[in-house]
C-alpha positions as CSV (number, residue, x, y, z in Angstrom):
1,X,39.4,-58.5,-58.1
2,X,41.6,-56.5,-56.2
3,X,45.6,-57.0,-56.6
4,X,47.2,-56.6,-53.5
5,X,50.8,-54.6,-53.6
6,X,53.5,-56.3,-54.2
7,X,56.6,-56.3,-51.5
8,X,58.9,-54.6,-53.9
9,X,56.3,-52.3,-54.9
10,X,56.0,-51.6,-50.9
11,X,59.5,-51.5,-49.9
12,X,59.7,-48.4,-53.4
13,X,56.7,-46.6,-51.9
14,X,58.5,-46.3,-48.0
15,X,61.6,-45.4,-50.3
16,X,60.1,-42.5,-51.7
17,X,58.1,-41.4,-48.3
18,X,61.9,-41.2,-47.0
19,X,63.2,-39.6,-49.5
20,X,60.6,-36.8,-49.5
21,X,60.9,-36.7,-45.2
22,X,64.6,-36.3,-45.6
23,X,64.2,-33.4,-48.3
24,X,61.7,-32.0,-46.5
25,X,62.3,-32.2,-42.3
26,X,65.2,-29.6,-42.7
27,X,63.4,-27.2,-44.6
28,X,60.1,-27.7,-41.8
29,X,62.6,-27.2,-39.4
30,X,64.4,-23.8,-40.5
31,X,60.6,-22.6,-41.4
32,X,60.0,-23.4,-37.5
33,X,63.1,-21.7,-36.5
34,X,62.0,-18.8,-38.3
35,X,59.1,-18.5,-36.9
36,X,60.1,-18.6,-33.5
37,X,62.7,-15.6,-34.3
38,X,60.2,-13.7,-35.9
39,X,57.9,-13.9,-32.9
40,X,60.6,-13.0,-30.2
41,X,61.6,-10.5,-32.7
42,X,57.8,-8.9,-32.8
43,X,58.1,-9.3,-28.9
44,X,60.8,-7.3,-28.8
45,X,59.3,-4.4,-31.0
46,X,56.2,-4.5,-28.4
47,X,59.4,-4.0,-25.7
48,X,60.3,-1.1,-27.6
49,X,57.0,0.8,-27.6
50,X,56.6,-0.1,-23.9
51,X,59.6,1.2,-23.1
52,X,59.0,4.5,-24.8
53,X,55.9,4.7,-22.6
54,X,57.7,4.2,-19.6
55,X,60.3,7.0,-20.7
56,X,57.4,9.7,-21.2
57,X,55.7,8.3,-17.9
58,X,58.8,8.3,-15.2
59,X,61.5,10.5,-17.6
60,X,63.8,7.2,-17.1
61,X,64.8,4.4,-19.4
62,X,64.3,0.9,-17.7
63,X,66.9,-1.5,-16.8
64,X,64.7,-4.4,-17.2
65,X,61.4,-5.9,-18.7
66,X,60.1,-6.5,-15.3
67,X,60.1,-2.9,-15.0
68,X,57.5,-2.9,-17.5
69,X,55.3,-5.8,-16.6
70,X,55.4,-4.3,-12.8
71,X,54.2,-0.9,-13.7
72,X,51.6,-2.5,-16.3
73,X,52.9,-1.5,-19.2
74,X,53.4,-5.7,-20.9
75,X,52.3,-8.2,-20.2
76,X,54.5,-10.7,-18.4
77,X,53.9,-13.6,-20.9
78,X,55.5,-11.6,-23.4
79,X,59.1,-12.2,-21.6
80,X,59.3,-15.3,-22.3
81,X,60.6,-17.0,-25.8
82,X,59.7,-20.3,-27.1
83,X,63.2,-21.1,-27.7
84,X,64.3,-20.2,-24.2
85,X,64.7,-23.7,-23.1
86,X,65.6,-23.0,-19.8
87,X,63.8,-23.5,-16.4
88,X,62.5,-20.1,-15.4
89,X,64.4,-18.4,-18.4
90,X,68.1,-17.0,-19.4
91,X,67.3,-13.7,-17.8
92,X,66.8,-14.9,-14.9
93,X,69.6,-17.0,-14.6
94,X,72.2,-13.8,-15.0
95,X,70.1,-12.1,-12.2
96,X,71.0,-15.3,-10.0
97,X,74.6,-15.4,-11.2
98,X,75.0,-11.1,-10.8
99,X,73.9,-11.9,-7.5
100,X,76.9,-14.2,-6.5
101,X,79.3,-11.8,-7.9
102,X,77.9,-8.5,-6.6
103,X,74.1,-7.7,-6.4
104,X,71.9,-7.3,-9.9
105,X,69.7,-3.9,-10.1
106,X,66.8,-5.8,-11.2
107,X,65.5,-8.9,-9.0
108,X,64.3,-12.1,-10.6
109,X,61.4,-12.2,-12.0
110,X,58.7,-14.7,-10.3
111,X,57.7,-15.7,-14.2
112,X,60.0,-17.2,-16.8
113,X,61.7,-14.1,-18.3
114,X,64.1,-14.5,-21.4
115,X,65.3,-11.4,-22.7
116,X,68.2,-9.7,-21.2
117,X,68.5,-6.2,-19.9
118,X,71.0,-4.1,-18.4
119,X,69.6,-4.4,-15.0
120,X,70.1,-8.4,-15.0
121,X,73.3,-7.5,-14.9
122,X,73.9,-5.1,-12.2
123,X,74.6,-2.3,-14.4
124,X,73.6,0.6,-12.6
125,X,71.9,4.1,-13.9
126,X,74.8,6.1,-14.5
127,X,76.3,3.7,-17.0
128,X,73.4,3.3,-18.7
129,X,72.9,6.9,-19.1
130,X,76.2,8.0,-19.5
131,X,77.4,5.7,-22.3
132,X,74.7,3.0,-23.2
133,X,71.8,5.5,-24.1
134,X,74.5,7.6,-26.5
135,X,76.6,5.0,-28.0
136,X,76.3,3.7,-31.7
137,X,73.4,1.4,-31.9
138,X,72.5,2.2,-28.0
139,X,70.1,-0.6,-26.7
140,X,69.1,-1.7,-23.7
141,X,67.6,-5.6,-23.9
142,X,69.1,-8.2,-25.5
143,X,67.6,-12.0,-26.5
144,X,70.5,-14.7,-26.3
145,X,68.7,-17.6,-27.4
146,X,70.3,-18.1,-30.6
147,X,73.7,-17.6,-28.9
148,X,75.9,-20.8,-28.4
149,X,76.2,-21.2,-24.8
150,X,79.5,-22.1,-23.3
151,X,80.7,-23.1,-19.6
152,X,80.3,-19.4,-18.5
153,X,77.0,-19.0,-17.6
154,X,76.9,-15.3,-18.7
155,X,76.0,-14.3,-22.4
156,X,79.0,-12.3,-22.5
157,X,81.2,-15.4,-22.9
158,X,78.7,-16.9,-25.4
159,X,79.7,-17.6,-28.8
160,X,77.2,-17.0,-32.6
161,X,74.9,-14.2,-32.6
162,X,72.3,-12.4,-30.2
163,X,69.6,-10.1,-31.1
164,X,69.8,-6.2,-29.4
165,X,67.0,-3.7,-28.9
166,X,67.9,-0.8,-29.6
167,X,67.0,2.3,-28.0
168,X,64.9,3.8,-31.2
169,X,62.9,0.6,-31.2
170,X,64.9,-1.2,-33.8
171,X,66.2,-4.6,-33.1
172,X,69.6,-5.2,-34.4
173,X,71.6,-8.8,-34.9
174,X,75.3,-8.6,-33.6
175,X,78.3,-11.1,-32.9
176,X,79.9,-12.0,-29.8
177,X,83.2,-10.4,-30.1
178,X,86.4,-9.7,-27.6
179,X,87.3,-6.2,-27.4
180,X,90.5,-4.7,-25.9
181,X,90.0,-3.7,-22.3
182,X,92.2,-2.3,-20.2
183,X,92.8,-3.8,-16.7
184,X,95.4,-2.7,-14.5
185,X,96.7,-0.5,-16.8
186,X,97.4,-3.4,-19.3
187,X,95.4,-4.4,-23.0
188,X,94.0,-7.2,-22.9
189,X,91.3,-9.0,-24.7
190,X,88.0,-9.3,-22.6
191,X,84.2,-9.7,-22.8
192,X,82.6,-6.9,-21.1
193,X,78.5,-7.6,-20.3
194,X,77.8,-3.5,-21.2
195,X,79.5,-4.5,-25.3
196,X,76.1,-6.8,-25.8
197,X,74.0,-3.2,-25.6
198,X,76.1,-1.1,-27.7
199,X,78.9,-1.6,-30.1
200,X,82.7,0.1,-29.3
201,X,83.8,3.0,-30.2
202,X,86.9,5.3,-29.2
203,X,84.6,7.0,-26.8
204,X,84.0,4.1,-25.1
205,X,87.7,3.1,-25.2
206,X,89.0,6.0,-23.1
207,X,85.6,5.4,-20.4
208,X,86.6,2.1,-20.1
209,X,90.1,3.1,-19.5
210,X,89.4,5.9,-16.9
211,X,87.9,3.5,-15.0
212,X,88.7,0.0,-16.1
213,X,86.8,-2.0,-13.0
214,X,84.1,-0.6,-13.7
215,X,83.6,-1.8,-17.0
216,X,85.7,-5.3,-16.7
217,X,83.9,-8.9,-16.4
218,X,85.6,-12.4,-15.3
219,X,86.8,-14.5,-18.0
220,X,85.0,-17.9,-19.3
């Protein structure tokens, strides 16, 4: 004959199942987290080559992804990030706010699109290859999703880390930071949207400070 479980021996069993979910949920969690990083981070890499492809093709770097999925060179379901929990995607949500404070060089993307370039932004050709393409740790496509989002809806107000592609292929992790502009003639601190591609340097200093509306962002 069978003997059935007791209650206390039921009520230790549950015990134990909890104790062994709480131990373990965090650590299934971070492994998922890390998984999802690593595969926006493998996207990124394919970014890379693509965009070395479109160099040799047109002699240009692009602005934007969509460059690459319009002239076949990814495919578009390689813009988007499982973390990206927006809508249509953070890219395209800069293009949409660029376009109420002065008209993005890159449209929206009719697909949900994630990663960042320098074209959601409105940052035109001659910036990109007068300073961005030369600058320490040069990129040109950024992925936000890790970032801490704040009432600005722009990444340059963003808080934690983002990830940067870099114009050698490398991806690179870097902190939101301020950095003293100049505007007006006057130091302040400031986010500037062209710091998420490369990191300061005293070149970039005195560009920024020949031409400080150029370079200068609204404040979150």
């Amino acid at each position: 004959m069978k003997r059935a479980f007791t209650l206390l021996e039921a009520l230790i069993t549950i015990g134990i199942i909890a104790v062994l979910a709480a131990i373990l949920l965090p650590v299934l969690v971070s492994s998922k987290r890390a998984a999802f990083r690593t595969d926006d981070i493998s996207k990124m890499h394919q970014m890379g080559l693509a965009a070395a492809m479109y160099e040799d093709r047109y002699g240009d770097y692009p602005l934007s992804d969509t460059q690459l999925v319009s002239s076949g060179l990814l495919p578009r379901d390689m813009c988007a990030s499982t973390q990206d929990l927006t809508p249509d995607g953070l890219a395209n949500g800069v293009v949409r706010f660029s376009g109420r404070h002065g008209a993005p060089t890159s449209p929206a993307a009719d697909y949900k699109n994630t990663f960042i370039g320098i074209g959601e932004f409105g940052m035109g050709q001659p910036i990109l290859r007068d300073y961005v393409l030369t600058g320490p740790a040069a990129g040109w496509l950024i992925d936000a999703t890790d970032s801490q989002q704040t009432e600005f809806p722009i990444p340059s107000q963003w808080k934690g880390t983002y990830r940067r592609l870099c114009i050698d292929g490398s991806v690179v992790v870097r902190h939101h930071q301020d950095f003293q502009c100049y505007n007006n003639g006057k130091t302040e601190p400031c986010r500037m949207p062209v710091l998420l591609y490369v990191d300061p340097s005293p070149y970039f200093t005195e560009l920024q400070k020949s031409d400080d509306q150029l370079f200068s962002s609204p404040q979150g």
